[in-house]
C-alpha atoms as one frame of an Amber mdcrd trajectory, in Angstrom:
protein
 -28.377 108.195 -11.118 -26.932 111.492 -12.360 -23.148 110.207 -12.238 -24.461
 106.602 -13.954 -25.641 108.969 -16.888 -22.478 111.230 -16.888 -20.489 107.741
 -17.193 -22.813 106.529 -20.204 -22.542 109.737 -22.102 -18.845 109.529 -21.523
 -18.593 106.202 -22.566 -20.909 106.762 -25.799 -18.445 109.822 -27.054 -15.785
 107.722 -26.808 -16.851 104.358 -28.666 -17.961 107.240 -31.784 -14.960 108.445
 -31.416 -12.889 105.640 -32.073 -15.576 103.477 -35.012 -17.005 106.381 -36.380
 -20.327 104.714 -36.422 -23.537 104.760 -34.333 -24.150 100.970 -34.979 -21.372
  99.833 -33.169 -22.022  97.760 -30.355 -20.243 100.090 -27.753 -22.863 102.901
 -29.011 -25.758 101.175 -29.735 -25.302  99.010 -26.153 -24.709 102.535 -24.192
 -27.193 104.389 -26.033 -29.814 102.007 -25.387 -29.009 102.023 -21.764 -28.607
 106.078 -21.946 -31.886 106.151 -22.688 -33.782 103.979 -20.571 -32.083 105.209
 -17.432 -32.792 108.948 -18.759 -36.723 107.907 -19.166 -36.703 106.102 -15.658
 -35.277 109.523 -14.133 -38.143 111.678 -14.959 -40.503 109.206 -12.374 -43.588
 109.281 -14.590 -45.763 106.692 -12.669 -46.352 105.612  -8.946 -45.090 102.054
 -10.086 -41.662 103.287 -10.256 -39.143 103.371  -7.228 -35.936 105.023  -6.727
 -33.093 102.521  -7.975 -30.892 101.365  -5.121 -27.501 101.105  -3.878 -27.019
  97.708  -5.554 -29.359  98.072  -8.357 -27.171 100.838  -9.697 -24.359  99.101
  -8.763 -25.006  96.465 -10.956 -25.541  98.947 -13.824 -22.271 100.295 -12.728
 -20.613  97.096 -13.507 -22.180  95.898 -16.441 -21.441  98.744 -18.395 -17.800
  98.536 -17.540 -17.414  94.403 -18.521 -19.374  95.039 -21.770 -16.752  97.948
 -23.125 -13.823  96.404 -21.746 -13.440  94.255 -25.069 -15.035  96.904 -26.957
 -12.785  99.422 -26.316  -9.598  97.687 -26.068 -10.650  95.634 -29.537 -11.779
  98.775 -31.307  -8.370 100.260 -30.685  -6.540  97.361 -31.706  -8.622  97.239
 -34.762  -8.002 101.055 -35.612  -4.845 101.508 -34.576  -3.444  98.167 -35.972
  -2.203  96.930 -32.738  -0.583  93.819 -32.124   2.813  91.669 -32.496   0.546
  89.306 -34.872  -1.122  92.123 -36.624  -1.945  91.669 -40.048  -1.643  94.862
 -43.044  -3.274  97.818 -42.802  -4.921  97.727 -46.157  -6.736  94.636 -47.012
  -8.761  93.823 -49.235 -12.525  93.622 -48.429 -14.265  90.084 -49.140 -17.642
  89.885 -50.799 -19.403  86.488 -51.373 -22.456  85.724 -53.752 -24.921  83.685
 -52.526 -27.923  81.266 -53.236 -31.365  82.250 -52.108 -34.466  80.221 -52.282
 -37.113  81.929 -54.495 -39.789  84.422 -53.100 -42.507  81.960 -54.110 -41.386
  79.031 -52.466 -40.309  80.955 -48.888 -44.370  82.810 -49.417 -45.434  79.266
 -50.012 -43.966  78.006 -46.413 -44.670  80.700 -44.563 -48.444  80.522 -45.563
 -48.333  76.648 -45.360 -47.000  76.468 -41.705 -49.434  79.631 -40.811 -52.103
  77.490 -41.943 -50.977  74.103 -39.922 -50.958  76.221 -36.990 -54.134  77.507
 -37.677 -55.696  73.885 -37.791 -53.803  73.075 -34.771 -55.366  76.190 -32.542
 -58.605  76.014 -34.236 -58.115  79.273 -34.656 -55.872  83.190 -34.796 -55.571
  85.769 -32.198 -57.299  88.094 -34.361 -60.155  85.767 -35.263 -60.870  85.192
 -31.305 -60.388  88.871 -30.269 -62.873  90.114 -32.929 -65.035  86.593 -31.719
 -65.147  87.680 -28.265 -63.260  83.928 -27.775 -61.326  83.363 -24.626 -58.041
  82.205 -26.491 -55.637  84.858 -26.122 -52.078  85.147 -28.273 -50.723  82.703
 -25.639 -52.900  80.004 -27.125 -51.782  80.132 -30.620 -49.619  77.300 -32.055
 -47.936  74.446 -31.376 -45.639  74.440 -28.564 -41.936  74.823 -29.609 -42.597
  74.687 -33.470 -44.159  78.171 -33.111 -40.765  79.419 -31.806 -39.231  78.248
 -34.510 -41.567  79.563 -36.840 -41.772  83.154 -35.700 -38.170  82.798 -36.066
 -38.226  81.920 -39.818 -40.840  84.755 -40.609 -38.814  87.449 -38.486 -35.174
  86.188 -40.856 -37.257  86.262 -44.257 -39.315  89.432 -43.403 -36.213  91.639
 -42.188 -34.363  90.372 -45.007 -37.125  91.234 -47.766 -38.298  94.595 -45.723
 -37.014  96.986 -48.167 -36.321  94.589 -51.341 -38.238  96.409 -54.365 -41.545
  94.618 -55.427 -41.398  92.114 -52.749 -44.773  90.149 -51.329 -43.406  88.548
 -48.735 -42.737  91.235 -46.727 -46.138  92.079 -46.644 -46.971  88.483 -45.855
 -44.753  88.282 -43.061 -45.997  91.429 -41.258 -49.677  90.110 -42.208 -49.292
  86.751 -40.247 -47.407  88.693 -37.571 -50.785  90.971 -37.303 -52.745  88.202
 -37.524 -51.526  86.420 -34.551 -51.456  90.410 -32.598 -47.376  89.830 -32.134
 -45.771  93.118 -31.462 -42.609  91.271 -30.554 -42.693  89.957 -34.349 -43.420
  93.230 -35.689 -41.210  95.146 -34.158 -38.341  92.520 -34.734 -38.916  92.452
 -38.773 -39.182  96.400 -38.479 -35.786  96.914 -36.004 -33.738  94.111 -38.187
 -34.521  95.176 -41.670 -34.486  98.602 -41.008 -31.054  97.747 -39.478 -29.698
  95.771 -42.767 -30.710  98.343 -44.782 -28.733 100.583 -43.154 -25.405  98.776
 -42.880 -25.777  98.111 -46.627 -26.930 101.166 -47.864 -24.563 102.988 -49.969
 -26.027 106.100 -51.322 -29.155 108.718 -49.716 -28.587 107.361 -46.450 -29.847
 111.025 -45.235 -32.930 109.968 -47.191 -33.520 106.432 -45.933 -32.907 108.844
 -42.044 -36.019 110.457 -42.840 -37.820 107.295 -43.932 -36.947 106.060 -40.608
 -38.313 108.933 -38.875 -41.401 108.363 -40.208 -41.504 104.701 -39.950 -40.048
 105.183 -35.930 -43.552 107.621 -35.244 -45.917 105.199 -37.208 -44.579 102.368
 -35.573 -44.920 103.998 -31.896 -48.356 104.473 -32.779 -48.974 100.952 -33.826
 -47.397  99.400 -30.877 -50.171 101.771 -29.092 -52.460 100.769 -31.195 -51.683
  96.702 -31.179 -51.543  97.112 -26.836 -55.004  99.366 -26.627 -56.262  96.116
 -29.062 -55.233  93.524 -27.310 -55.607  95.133 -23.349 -57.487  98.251 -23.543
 -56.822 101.550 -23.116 -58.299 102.515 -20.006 -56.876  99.238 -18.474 -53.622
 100.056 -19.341 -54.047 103.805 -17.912 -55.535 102.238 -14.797 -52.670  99.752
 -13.974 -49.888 101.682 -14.813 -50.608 104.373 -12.405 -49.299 107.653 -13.811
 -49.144 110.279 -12.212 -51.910 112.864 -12.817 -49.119 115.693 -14.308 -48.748
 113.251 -17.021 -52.556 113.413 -18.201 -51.384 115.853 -21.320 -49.026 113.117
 -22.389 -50.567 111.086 -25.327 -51.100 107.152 -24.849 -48.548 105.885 -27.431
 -45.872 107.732 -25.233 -46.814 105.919 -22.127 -47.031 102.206 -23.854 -43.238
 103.246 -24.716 -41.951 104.173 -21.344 -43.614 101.799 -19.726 -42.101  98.942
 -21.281 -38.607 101.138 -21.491 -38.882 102.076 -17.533 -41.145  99.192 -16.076
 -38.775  96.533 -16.643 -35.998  98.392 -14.661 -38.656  99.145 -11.808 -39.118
  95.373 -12.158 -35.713  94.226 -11.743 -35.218  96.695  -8.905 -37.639  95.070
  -7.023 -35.962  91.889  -7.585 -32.444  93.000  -6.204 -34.016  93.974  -2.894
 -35.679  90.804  -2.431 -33.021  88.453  -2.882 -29.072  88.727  -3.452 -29.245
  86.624  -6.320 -26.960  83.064  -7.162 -30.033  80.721  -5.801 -30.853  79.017
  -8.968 -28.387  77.769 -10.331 -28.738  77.610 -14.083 -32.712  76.903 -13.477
 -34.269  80.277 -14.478 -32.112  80.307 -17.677 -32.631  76.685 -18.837 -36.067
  76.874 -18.085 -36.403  80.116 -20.746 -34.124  78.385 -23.716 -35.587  75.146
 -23.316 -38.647  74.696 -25.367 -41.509  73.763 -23.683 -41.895  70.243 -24.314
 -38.597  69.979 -23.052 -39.239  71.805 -19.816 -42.084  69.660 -19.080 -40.118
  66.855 -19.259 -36.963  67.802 -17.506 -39.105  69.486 -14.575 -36.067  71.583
 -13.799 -36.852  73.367 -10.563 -35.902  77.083  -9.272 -35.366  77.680  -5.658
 -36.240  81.534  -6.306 -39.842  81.434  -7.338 -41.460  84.469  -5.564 -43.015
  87.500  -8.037 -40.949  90.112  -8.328 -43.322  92.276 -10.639 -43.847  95.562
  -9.523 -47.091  94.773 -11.522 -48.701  91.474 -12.703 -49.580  93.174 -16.182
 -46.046  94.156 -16.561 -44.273  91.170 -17.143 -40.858  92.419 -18.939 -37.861
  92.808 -16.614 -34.490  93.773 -18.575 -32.135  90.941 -19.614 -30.663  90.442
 -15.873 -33.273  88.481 -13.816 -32.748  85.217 -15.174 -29.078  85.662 -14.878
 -29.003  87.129 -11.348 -31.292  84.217  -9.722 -28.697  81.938 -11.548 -25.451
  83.161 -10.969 -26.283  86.786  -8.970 -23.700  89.606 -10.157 -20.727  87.487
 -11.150 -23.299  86.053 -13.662 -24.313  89.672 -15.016 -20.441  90.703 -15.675
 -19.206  87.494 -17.281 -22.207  87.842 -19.671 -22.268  91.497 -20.141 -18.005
  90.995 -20.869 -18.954  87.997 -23.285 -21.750  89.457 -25.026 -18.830  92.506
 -25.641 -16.590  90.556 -26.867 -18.717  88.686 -29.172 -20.306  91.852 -30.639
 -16.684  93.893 -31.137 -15.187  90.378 -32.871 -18.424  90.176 -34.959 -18.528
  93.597 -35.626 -14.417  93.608 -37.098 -15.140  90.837 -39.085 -18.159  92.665
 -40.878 -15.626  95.552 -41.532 -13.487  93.452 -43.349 -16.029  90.649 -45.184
 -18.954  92.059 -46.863 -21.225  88.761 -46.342 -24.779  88.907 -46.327 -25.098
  86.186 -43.314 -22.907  88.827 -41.341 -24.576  91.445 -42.363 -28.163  89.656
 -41.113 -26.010  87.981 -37.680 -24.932  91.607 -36.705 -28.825  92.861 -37.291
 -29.747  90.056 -35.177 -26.909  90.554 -32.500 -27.775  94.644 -32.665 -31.761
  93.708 -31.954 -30.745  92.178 -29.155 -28.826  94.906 -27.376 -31.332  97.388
 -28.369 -33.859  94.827 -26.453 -31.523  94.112 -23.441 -33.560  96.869 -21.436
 -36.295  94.765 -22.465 -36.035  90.824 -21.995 -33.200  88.813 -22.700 -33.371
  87.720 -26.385 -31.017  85.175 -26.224 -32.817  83.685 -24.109 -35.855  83.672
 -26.625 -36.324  80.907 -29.262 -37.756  82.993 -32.076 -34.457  85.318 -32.046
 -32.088  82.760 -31.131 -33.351  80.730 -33.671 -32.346  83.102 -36.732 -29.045
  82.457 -35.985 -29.939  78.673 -37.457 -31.864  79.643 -40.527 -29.579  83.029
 -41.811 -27.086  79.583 -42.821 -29.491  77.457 -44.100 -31.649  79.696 -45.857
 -28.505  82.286 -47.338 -26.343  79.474 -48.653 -22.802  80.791 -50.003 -21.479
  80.012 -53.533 -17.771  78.559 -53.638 -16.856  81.906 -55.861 -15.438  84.690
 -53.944 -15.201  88.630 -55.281 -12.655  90.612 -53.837 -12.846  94.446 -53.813
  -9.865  96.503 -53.057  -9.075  99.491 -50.894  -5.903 100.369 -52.962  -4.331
  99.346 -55.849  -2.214  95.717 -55.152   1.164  94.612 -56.940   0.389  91.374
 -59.337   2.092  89.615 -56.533  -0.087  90.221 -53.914  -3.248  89.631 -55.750
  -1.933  86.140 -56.711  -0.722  85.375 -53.565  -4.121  86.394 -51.988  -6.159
  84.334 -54.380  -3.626  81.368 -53.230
C-alpha cells in the first residue's frame, strides 16, 4: 500500500505541475484516489481487510491507463507540441446563450414532484415521519424518476450560487423531501464546482465558503444517514473498532462510504477473476428498469460480494470487472483519461457555459469513482442530455483576446 501512495503523490505533483490547476482531471482523479487509499490504511473497522496482491494490482494499473493521455495531452497542450499544432496565442471563445426563465424551470420541477407524488401516494419524508413501510426505494415512477433527479441536479448546480435565486432552494427542498443524499450532494459538488471554474475574483473567499459548506455538509450527510438508518444501527454494523469510540459519527458515515466500497471490491477480486459477464452487469445498471425487465439480460456472476449487506457501494470497478475483468478496468480508466484531458483543453480555450457544466459533471464523477460508477447512473448520465437542451446557444459569438491581433487576423478569424 505504502509504494501505491508514494506513486499517487508522485503522480499528483506532477499533473500540478504541468496545468497549474487542482481541477484538472489528472489531480482531481489521483487526489480522489490519494485519499481513499490513505483512509483505508489507517484500518478503522473489523469490516475492512488487507487489499491483495491483485486488488492493488489493479489499482496499480488503472492509475497508469488514466494519466497516460493526461500526461502526454497536457504536455502537448502546454508545450505546443505537434507537426499539426495550431498558434500559441489564440483567442478565447465565449458564447451567449438562451435560458428558460426561473419561473417556468420552478414550475416543472414542482409539477413533476407533484406527479410523482400522486404516483407513490406518497414522499420519503412523509412515510418516515408516518412510521410507513415505503422507504426512498419506493418513490417514483420507474425510469422517469432517473430522469428527473437528473433535471433537478443540472438546474440546482447551475442556480446554486446565482444571487436571489428560488430554485435552488427548491431543488435541494425536493431532494430533502425524497431523503436523497446522492441528489444533495450532487447539486452541492457540481455547483460548488462551476462556481469555481468561473469565478474570477475572491476565489480565497469563495475557499473559505467552501470550508464551511464542506463541514456542514459532512454533518448533514450524518445527519440524512442517522434519519433514514439510525445511529446505533449504523455503529452496530459497521463494526469499528473500539479505539475509534472518541471519533464523532459524521466522521465514520464518511469513511465508511470512502473505505467500505474498496473493502467491497476486494472481496470481489478474491472470489472470482473477473470477464464472466459479459456486458450483463453493465447493461443491466444503464438500462432503465422497464427496459431490464423486458430484456431479462442475465449475469453468470451473481454471488454477494458485500463485505456487508448494509453497505452496498463498491467503487466504479465491479460492474466492469464481472464484464470484461482487468482488460475492462484499463481500457475504461485510459478512455475516461482521454475524454477528461480533451474536454478539459477545450474548456481552456472556449469559455461555454455547457462546457463549463459537462466538465462539473465529468469532475463529479471522478470525485465519485471511489464511490459507484456514475456513468453508469441515469440521474448523472442524464445531465449530459439536458445541459443542451436546457442551455441553448445563440448564433452570436464574442471573442476575447489574449494579445493584441493585426486587422488581418481578426478578419480572417471571424471568416
Amino acid at each position: 500500500m505504502f509504494p501505491l501512495l508514494i506513486f499517487i503523490l508522485l503522480l499528483l505533483i506532477v499533473n500540478y505541475a504541468i496545468t497549474k490547476k487542482i481541477f484538472s482531471p489528472g489531480f482531481t482523479f489521483n487526489g480522489i484516489y490519494f485519499v481513499t487509499l490513505l483512509l483505508y490504511s489507517f484500518m478503522l473497522s473489523d469490516i475492512q481487510q488487507e487489499l491483495s496482491n491483485m486488488t492493488l494490482l489493479i489499482y496499480w494499473l488503472s492509475l497508469i491507463f488514466f494519466n497516460i493521455p493526461v500526461i502526454l495531452l497536457s504536455l502537448k497542450q502546454k508545450y505546443n507540441v505537434g507537426i499539426f499544432s495550431r498558434p500559441k496565442h489564440r483567442p478565447i471563445r465565449k458564447f451567449k446563450y438562451r435560458v428558460p426563465r426561473e419561473s417556468m424551470l420552478i414550475a416543472l420541477v414542482i409539477a413533476f414532484f407533484l406527479v410523482q407524488v400522486i404516483y407513490s401516494k406518497g414522499f420519503p419524508v412523509l412515510w418516515k415521519l408516518t412510521g410507513s413501510d415505503k422507504t426512498y426505494f419506493d418513490f417514483g415512477i420507474p425510469s422517469i424518476t432517473g430522469l428527473y433527479y437528473g433535471f433537478i441536479i443540472t438546474i440546482g448546480a447551475w442556480s446554486l450560487f446565482k444571487k436571489r435565486s428560488i430554485l435552488r432552494f427548491v431543488c435541494l427542498f425536493i431532494a430533502i423531501l425524497i431523503i436523497s443524499r446522492q441528489v444533495i450532494i450532487s447539486i452541492l459538488l457540481e455547483g460548488i464546482l462551476f462556481k469555481l471554474l468561473t469565478l474570477k475574483k475572491n476565489k480565497w473567499k469563495f475557499y473559505r465558503v467552501i470550508l464551511v459548506l464542506a463541514v456542514v455538509g459532512i454533518f448533514a450527510f450524518a445527519l440524512i444517514g442517522n434519519f433514514r438508518t439510525g445511529e446505533a444501527d449504523f455503529l452496530r454494523v459497521a463494526k469499528f473498532k473500539d479505539s475509534t469510540n472518541s471519533i464523532p459519527t459524521a466522521f465514520k458515515w464518511i469513511y465508511s462510504y470512502m473505505c467500505f466500497s474498496v473493502s467491497n471490491f476486494n472481496n470481489l477480486v478474491s472470489m472470482t477473476s473477473g470477464n464472466v459477464n459479459h456486458g450483463a452487469s453493465m447493461i443491466n445498471e444503464l438500462t432503465p428498469t422497464v427496459l431490464t425487465n423486458m430484456l431479462n439480460i442475465k449475469e453468470v456472476f451473481t454471488d454477494n460480494f458485500l463485505v456487508s449487506l448494509n453497505f452496498t457501494v463498491s467503487t466504479y470497478m465491479p460492474p466492469i470487472y464481472l464484464d470484461f475483468g482487468v482488460f475492462g478496468i484499463c481500457l475504461f480508466t485510459f478512455i475516461l483519461g482521454l475524454v477528461s484531458i480533451l474536454l478539459f483543453n477545450a474548456l481552456q480555450k472556449n469559455k461555454s457555459l455547457r462546457l463549463y457544466l459537462a466538465y462539473c459533471v465529468l469532475t463529479h464523477n471522478i470525485l465519485l469513482l471511489f464511490f459507484n460508477n456514475m456513468f453508469l447512473y441515469l440521474p448523472i448520465l442524464s445531465q449530459f442530455i439536458f445541459i443542451p437542451l436546457i442551455f441553448v446557444r445563440k448564433r452570436k459569438r464574442i471573442y476575447r483576446f489574449k494579445e493584441n491581433y493585426s486587422l488581418q487576423t481578426i478578419k480572417a478569424i471571424g471568416e
